[in-house]
Structures are given as structure tokens and as C-alpha cells.
ROVOFI-842689 format. One record per residue (C-alpha): residue in one letter; x, y, z. Coordinates in nm, 2 decimals. Layout:
<recs>
REC  kolke      xx      yy      zz
REC      A       X       Y       Z
...
</recs>
This chain:
<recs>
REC  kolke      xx      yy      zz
REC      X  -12.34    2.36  -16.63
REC      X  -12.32    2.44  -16.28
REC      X  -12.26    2.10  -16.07
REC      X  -12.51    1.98  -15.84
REC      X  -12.28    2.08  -15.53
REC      X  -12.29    2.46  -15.69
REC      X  -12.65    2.49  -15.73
REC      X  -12.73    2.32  -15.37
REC      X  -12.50    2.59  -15.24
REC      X  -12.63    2.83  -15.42
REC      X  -12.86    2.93  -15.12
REC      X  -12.77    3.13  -14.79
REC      X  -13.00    2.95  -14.58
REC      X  -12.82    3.19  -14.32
REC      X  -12.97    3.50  -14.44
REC      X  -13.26    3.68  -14.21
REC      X  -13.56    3.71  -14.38
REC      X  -13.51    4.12  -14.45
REC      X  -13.17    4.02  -14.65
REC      X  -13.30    3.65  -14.77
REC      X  -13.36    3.56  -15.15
REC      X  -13.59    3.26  -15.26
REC      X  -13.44    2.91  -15.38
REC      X  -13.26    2.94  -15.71
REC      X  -13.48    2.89  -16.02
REC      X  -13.26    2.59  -16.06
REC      X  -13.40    2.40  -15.77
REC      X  -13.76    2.40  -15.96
REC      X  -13.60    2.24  -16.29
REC      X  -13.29    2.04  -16.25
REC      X  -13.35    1.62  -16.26
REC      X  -13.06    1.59  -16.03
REC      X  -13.21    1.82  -15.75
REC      X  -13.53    1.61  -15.79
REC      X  -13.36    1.26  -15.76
REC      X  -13.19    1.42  -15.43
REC      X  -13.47    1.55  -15.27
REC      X  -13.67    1.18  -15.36
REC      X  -13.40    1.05  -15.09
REC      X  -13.34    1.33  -14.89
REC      X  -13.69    1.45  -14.85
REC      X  -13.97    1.19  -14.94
REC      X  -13.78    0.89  -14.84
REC      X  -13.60    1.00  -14.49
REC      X  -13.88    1.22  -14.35
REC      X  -14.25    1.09  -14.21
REC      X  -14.51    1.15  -14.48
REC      X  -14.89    1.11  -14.48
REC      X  -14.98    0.83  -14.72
REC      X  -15.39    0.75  -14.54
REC      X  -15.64    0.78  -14.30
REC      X  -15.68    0.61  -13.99
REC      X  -16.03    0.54  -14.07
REC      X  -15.95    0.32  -14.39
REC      X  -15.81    0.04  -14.22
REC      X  -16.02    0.09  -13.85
REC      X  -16.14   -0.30  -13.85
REC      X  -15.90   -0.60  -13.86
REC      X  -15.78   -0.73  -14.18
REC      X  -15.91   -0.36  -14.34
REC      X  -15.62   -0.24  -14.59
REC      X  -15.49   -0.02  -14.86
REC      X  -15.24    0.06  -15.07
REC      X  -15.01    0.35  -15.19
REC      X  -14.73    0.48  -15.40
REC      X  -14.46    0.71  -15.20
REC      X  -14.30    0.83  -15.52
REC      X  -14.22    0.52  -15.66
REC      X  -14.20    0.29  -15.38
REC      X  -14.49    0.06  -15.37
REC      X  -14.70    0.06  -15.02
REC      X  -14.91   -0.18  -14.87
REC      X  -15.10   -0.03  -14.46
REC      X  -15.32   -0.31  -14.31
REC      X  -15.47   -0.36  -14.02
REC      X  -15.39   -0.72  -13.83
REC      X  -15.59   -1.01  -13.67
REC      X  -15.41   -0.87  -13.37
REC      X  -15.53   -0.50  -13.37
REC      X  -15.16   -0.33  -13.51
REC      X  -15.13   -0.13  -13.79
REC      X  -14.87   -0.23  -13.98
REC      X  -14.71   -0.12  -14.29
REC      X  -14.49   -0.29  -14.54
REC      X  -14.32   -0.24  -14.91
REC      X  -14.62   -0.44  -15.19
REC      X  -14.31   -0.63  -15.33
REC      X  -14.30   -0.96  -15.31
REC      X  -13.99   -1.16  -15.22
REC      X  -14.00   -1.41  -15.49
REC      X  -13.99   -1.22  -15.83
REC      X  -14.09   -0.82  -15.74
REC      X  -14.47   -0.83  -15.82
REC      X  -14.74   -0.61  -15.64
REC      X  -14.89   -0.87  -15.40
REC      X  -15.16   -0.59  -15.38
REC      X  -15.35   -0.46  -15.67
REC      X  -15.64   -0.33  -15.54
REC      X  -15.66    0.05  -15.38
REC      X  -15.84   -0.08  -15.09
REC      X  -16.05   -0.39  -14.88
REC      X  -16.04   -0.62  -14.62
REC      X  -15.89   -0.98  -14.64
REC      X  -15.72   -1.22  -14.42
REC      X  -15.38   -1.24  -14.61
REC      X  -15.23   -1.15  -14.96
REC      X  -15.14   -1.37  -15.23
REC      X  -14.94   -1.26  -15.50
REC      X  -15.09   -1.30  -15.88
REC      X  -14.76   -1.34  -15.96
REC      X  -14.72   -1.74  -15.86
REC      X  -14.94   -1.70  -15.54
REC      X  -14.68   -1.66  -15.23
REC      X  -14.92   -1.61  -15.03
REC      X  -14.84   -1.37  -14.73
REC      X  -15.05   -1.28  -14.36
REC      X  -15.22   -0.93  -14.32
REC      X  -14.88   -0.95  -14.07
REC      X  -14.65   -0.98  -14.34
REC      X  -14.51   -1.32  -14.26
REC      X  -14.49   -1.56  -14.56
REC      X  -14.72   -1.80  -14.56
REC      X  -14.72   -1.98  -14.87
REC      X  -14.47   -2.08  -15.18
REC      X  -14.61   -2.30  -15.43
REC      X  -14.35   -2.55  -15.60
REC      X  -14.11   -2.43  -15.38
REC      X  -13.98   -2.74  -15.22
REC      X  -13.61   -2.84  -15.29
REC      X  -13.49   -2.51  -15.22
REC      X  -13.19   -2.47  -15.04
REC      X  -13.11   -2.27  -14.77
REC      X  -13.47   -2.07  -14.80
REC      X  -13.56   -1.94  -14.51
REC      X  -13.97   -1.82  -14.51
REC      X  -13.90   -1.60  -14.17
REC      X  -13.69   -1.42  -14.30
REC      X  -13.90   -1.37  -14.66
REC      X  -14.20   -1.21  -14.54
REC      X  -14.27   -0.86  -14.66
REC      X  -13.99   -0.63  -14.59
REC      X  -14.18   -0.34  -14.30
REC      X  -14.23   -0.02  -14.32
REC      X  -14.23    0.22  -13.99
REC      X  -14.56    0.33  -13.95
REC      X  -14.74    0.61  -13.70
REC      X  -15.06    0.75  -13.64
REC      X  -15.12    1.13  -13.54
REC      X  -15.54    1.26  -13.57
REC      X  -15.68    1.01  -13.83
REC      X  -15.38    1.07  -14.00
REC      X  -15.14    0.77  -14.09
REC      X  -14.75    0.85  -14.15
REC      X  -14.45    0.63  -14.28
REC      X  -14.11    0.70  -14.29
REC      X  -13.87    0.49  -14.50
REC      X  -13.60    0.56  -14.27
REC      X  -13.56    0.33  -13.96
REC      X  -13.34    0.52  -13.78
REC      X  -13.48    0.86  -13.81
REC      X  -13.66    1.02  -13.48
REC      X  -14.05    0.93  -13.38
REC      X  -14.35    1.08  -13.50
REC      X  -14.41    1.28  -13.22
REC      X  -14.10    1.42  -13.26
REC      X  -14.13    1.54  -13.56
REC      X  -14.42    1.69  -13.50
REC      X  -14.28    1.87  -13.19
REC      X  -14.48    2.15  -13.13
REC      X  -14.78    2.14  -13.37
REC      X  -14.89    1.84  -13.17
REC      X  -14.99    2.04  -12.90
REC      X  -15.08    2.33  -13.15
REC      X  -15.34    2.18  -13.32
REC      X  -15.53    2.03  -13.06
REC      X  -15.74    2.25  -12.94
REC      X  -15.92    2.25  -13.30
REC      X  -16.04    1.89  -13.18
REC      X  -15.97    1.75  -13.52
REC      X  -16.10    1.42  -13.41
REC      X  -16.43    1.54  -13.35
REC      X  -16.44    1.58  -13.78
REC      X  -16.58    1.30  -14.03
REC      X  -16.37    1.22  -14.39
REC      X  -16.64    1.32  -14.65
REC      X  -16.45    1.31  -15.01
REC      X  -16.15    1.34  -15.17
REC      X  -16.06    1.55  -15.48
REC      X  -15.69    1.51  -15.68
REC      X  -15.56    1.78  -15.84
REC      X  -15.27    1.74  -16.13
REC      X  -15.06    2.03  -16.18
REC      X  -14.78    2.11  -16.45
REC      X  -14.55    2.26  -16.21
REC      X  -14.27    2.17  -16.00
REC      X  -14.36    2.06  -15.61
REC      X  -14.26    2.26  -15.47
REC      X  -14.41    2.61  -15.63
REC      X  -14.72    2.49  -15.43
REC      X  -14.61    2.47  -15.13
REC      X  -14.43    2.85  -15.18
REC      X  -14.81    2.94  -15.30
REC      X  -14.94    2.79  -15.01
REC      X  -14.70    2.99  -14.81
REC      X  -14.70    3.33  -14.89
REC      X  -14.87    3.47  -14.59
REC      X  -15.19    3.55  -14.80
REC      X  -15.02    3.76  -15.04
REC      X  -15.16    3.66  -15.33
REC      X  -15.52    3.62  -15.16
REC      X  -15.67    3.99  -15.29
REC      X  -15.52    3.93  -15.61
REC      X  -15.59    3.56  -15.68
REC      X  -15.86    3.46  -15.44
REC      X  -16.13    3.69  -15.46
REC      X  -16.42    3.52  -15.30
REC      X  -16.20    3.41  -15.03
REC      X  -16.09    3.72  -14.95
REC      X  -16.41    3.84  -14.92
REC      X  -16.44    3.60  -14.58
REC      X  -16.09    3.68  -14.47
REC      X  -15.94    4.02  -14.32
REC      X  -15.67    4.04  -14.50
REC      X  -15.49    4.33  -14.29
REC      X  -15.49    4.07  -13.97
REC      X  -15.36    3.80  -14.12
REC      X  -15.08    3.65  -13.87
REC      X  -14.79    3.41  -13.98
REC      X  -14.66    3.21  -13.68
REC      X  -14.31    2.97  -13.76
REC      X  -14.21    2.70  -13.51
REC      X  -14.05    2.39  -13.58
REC      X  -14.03    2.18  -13.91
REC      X  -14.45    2.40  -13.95
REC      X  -14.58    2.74  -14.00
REC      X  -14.94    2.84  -13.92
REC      X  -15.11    3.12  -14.11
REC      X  -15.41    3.28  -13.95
REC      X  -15.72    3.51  -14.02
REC      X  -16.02    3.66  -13.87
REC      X  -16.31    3.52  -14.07
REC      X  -16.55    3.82  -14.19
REC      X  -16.91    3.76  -14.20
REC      X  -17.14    4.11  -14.30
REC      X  -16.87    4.24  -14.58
REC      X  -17.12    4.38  -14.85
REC      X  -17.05    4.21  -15.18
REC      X  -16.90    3.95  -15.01
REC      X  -16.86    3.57  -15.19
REC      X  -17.25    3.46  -15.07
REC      X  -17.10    3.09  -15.12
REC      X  -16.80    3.14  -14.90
REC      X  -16.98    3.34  -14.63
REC      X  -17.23    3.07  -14.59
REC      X  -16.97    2.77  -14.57
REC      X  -16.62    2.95  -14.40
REC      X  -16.72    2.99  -14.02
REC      X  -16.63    3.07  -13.71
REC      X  -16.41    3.32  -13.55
REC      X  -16.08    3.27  -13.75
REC      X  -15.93    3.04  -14.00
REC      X  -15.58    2.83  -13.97
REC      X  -15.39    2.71  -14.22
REC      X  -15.12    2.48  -14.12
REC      X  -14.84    2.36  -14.28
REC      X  -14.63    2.02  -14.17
REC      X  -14.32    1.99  -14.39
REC      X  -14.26    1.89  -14.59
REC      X  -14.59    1.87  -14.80
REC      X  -14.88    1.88  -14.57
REC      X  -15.15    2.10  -14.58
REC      X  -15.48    2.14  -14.25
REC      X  -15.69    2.41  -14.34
REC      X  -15.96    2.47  -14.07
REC      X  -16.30    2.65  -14.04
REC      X  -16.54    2.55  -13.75
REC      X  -16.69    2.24  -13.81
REC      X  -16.47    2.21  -14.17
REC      X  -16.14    2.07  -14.24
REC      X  -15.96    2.01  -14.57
REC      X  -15.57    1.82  -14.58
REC      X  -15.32    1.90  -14.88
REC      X  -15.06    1.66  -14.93
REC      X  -14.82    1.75  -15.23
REC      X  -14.65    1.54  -15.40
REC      X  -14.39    1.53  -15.70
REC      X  -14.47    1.31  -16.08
REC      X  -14.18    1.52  -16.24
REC      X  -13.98    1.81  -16.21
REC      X  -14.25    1.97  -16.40
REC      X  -14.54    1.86  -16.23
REC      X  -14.70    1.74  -15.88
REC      X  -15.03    1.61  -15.77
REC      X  -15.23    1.76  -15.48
REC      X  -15.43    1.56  -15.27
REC      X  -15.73    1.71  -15.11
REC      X  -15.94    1.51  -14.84
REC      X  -16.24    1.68  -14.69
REC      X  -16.38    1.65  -14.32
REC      X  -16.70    1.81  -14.17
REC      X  -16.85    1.78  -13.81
REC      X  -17.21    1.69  -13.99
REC      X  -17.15    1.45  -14.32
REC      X  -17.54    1.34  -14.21
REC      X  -17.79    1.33  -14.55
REC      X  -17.92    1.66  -14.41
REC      X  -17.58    1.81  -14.44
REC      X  -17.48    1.69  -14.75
REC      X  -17.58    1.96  -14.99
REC      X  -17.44    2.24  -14.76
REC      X  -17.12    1.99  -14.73
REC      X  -17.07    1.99  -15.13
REC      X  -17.12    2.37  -15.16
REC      X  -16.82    2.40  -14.96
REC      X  -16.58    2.18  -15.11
REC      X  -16.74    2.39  -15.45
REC      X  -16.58    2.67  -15.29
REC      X  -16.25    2.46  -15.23
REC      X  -16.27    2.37  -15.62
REC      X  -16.30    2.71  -15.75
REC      X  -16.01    2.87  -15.53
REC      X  -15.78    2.57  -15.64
REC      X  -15.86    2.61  -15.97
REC      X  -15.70    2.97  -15.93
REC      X  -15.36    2.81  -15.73
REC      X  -15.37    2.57  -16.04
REC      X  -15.36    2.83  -16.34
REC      X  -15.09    3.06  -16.13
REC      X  -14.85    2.79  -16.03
REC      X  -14.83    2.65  -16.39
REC      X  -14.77    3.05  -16.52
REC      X  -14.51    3.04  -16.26
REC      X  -14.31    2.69  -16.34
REC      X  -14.29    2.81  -16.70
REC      X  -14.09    3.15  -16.58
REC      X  -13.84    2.94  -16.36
REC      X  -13.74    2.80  -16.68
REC      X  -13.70    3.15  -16.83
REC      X  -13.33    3.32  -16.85
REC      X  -13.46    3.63  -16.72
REC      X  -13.52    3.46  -16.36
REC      X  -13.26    3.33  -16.11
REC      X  -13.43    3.43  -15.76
REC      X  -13.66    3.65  -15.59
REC      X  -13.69    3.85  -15.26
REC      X  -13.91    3.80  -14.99
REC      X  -14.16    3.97  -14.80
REC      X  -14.07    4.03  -14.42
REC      X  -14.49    4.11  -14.33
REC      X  -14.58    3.79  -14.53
REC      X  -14.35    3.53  -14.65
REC      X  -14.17    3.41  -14.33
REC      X  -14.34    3.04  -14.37
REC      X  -14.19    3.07  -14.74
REC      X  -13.84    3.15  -14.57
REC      X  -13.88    2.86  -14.34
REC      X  -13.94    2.57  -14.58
REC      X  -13.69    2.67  -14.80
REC      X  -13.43    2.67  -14.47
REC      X  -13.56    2.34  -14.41
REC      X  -13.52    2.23  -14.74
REC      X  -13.18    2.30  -14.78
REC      X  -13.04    2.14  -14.47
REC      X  -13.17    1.81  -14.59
REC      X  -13.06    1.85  -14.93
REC      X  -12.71    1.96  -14.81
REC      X  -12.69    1.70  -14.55
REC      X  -12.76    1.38  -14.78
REC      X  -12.50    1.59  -15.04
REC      X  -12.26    1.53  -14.75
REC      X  -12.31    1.20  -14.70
REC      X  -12.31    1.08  -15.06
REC      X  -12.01    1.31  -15.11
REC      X  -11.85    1.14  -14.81
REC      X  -11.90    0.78  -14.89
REC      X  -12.18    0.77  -14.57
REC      X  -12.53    0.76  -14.80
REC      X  -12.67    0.43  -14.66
REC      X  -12.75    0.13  -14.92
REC      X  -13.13    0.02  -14.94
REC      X  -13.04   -0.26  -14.75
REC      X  -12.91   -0.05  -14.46
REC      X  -13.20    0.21  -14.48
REC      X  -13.45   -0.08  -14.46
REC      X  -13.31   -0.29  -14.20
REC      X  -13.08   -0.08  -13.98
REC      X  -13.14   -0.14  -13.63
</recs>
């Protein structure tokens, strides 16, 4: 058994794309690369966990699991968004159990502390006698919180850099798509029996797998001008959209418009796809080594009763191409456990977004390696409250 040091290292994240191999098989199905990438990925970078739209009004709120951390987002009397770990400080309960609402503070089921939408504690029943208790300092533990779009990010990590930049560049990127001018119309979750991060290689691929996989879509699509641009933690994949291509997917033609399609990706596991007037966010996230759930949320520029039926054909069209991602990735999760598979090579016209997250990938897993290694990995305590 190779030890976790080995197969991190494993990698030449130095290699150019001509001479660079994939991630090792290994990285899809070892526990312990998994438990590292939990803390060096999910928990010290910003991640997407809701909409600004769900808590727009004061006292709005909802709640969220960032894999295995319990989260509560609310909006206060005050205007802020705010967002905080659902544990409560007496005995570890949710003090949230429902998805989503409006209220004017939380009480625990537990033994009702009673907390305000701003986290401070409000309330302990049968509490008095206790010494040296002090309630502003027992108030649920925050959360960093950001908005970019109508999209709302956290990061676990109190000392890592602002939103914006880690954004950087796709900030000013993205904006001329005028995302905000786009209304949420449904969401759709997708379970898959593969690892993480085989999706986000799917997703990645430049299109390569687009002719073979995705027929209908690549009806709408011109394949030979398909453009992969890498900048940044993100990597933006491009097309001309086709519109008179006899035998062409009648369904996709009539919902895929506009001049040219972007997909954007924002490591480490978001996903923008955009059409005019039709946007759909990914955001990937591990259950097991073996499997990952996919988030889709679906946005249109008309979500009016008149559009509604043309608004459904599309995110039919969404369905059936994820359906194809789903039956591929889980063929390919089962060969990463074979013996006759350690690492593949990459192709310079279309994988370069593939090359790029697994870069990225590796310098924070080899970074938090280093600081566990060295006695530096911060204590929950310190991560929480440093600064």
C-alpha cells in the first residue's frame, strides 16, 4: 500500500499539457485522498451552498449541508446576510430543521435555546446557576459568507482571501452575459455512483465526448470551433450555436439560442452553462468516494405562465443529456477501480480545462499534506475563530 504522501506525489503537476498524464486512478478511490480533499478542498475554498433570492426579505432563511457541516444562511432584521454552523451551543442539535422560511429567531427542539436571525443567544431555559456562562460569547459560531450574481458562497476558512479574489478574473468575464437579468425556475438533483471528481473531468473535456455521448447537443453545437480558454482557479469552454443543421435535435434547436454557448467552470465544483436568455449552474459535490451529487438550478429571462411550457422543454433537454453524463461517469468509476488502469493522457486540442483542475487540485492537496506533515494543520478552533 502506497502511503498517502506517495500517491499525492504521484502527479507532475509540472508537466505541459503535450507531456502531462491525468490524476492517478488512485485519487478516484482512496478514503484517505477523500478525507484530505474534505479539508483541503471543500472546507478551505469558497463554495456555493444558495441563491440570493432565497433569503431576499429579512428574517428569510435556509439551510445546508457542506459535506457534513451543518449550515444555517439568513437574512437579518438589519438587512445582512449572515451565515452560521446549525449547531447549537448547549448539546450539538440542529437548531434548524427545516430546508427553508422566514422567522424572527431560532429555537432549538433540542431544550429550546433560543437564538436571533443574528446568531446571538437569546434564550436558555433552566439555565440559571451556571457558572461562569457567558451568552455573548454562545451565540452561533459564524460562517464567512459572500455574494457574487444571485449566487451565495461560504468558506469555512477565516483567513483565506475574499470572494472577489477568488473569483479574479471570471468576475469581469462573465458579466457581459448579464446573468442578473435571469430568473431561478427549478432545480433538479442528480445522484451518481462515481467519484467527484470524474464529473468535473466529464465536464471538462473540451467537448470531446460531445459527438460521441451527446448527440442531440451536438446537433446545436459546431463542434470543430469549439474554443477552451484557462485563466485563473476557471476554464471557459465555448461554441458557435448551429441553427439550420438538417436532422438536427428539433428540441435542442428550438430551446439552445443565440450566437454561441459558454460553459464555465469555477473550481472547484461549479458549473454556468449559458444560452441567450437560458442559464443552468452545476455544483458537484462528494457522498462517498464512490459517488457525488449534482445539483442543477435553472434560470430563464421569461419564467412568465406563457413561457412555461417552452421553459420545461428545455430543462427536458438538460435531463436527457445528463442522463448520458450519468451512465458514462459511473462506466468510468468502475474502471478506476480496475488493475489494468493507473493514468491516462491528455488531449492538447481539448482537455487543457482537464489539465487545469487537476494542477489546481494538487497544490491544495499537497499544501494541506505539508502542513499536517509539519505540525501547522490548524485545529477547528483556530479555523473558526482565527482573526
Amino acid at each position: 500500500m502506497e502511503s498517502l504522501r506517495e500517491i499525492v506525489h504521484a502527479y507532475n503537476a509540472h508537466a505541459p499539457l503535450a507531456q502531462a498524464y491525468t490524476i492517478p486512478a488512485f485519487w478516484y478511490t482512496d478514503e484517505r485522498i477523500a478525507t484530505l480533499e474534505k479539508r483541503s478542498i471543500f472546507h478551505r475554498n469558497w463554495q456555493v451552498v444558495g441563491r440570493a433570492d432565497q433569503v431576499f426579505r429579512c428574517g428569510e432563511f435556509f439551510t445546508a449541508d457542506l459535506l457534513g457541516e451543518p449550515l444555517l444562511i439568513a437574512r437579518g432584521a438589519d438587512g445582512v446576510l449572515r451565515a452560521f454552523y446549525n449547531v447549537c451551543r448547549h448539546h450539538a442539535a440542529a437548531v434548524v430543521t427545516e430546508p427553508s422560511g422566514q422567522a424572527a429567531n431560532f429555537r432549538c427542539p433540542y431544550h429550546g435555546w433560543t437564538y436571533g436571525i443574528d446568531g446571538a443567544l437569546k434564550g436558555t431555559p433552566d439555565f440559571d446557576g451556571v457558572c461562569d456562562f457567558d451568552r455573548a460569547k454562545n451565540g452561533l459560531v459564524p460562517i464567512r459568507v459572500e455574494t457574487w450574481e444571485n449566487f451565495i458562497f461560504v468558506n469555512l476558512n477565516t483567513q483565506l482571501e475574499s470572494l472577489p479574489h477568488f473569483l479574479a478574473s471570471l468576475v469581469e468575464r462573465i458579466a457581459p452575459l448579464r446573468l442578473n437579468s435571469l430568473h431561478f425556475f427549478e432545480r433538479r438533483t442528480y445522484d451518481l455512483n462515481c467519484n467527484w471528481k470524474v464529473y468535473v473531468d466529464n465536464y471538462l473535456d473540451g467537448g470531446y465526448h460531445v459527438p460521441h455521448l451527446h448527440k442531440g447537443l451536438n446537433s446545436v453545437l459546431e463542434y470543430a470551433n469549439y474554443t477552451i480558454e484557462n485563466a485563473d482557479r476557471f476554464s471557459l469552454q465555448s461554441s458557435p450555436v448551429k441553427t439550420t443543421t438538417p436532422g438536427a435535435d428539433t428540441d435542442a434547436v428550438a430551446t439552445r439560442h443565440g450566437d454561441r454557448a459558454y460553459y464555465f467552470w469555477q473550481y472547484p465544483n461549479f458549473m454556468l452553462n449559458w444560452y441567450e436568455g437560458y442559464l443552468d449552474t452545476n455544483l458537484v459535490l462528494p457522498l462517498s468516494i464512490d459517488s457525488c451529487r449534482v445539483i442543477f438550478d435553472f434560470y430563464f429571462g421569461d419564467v412568465s405562465e406563457s413561457a412555461h411550457e417552452h421553459n420545461r422543454q428545455s430543462v427536458s433537454v438538460s435531463h436527457r443529456v445528463q442522463e448520458e453524463d450519468v451512465a458514462i461517469c459511473e462506466a468510468v468509476q468502475c474502471g478506476l477501480h480496475s488493475r489494468a488502469y493507473q493514468a491516462g493522457r491528455l488531449s492538447v486540442r481539448r482537455e487543457a480545462g482537464e489539465h487545469l483542475f487537476h494542477r489546481l487540485l494538487y497544490a491544495d492537496l499537497a499544501a494541506e499534506l505539508e502542513r499536517y506533515e509539519s505540525g501547522q494543520a490548524q485545529t477547528f478552533e483556530q479555523a473558526t475563530h482565527a482573526g
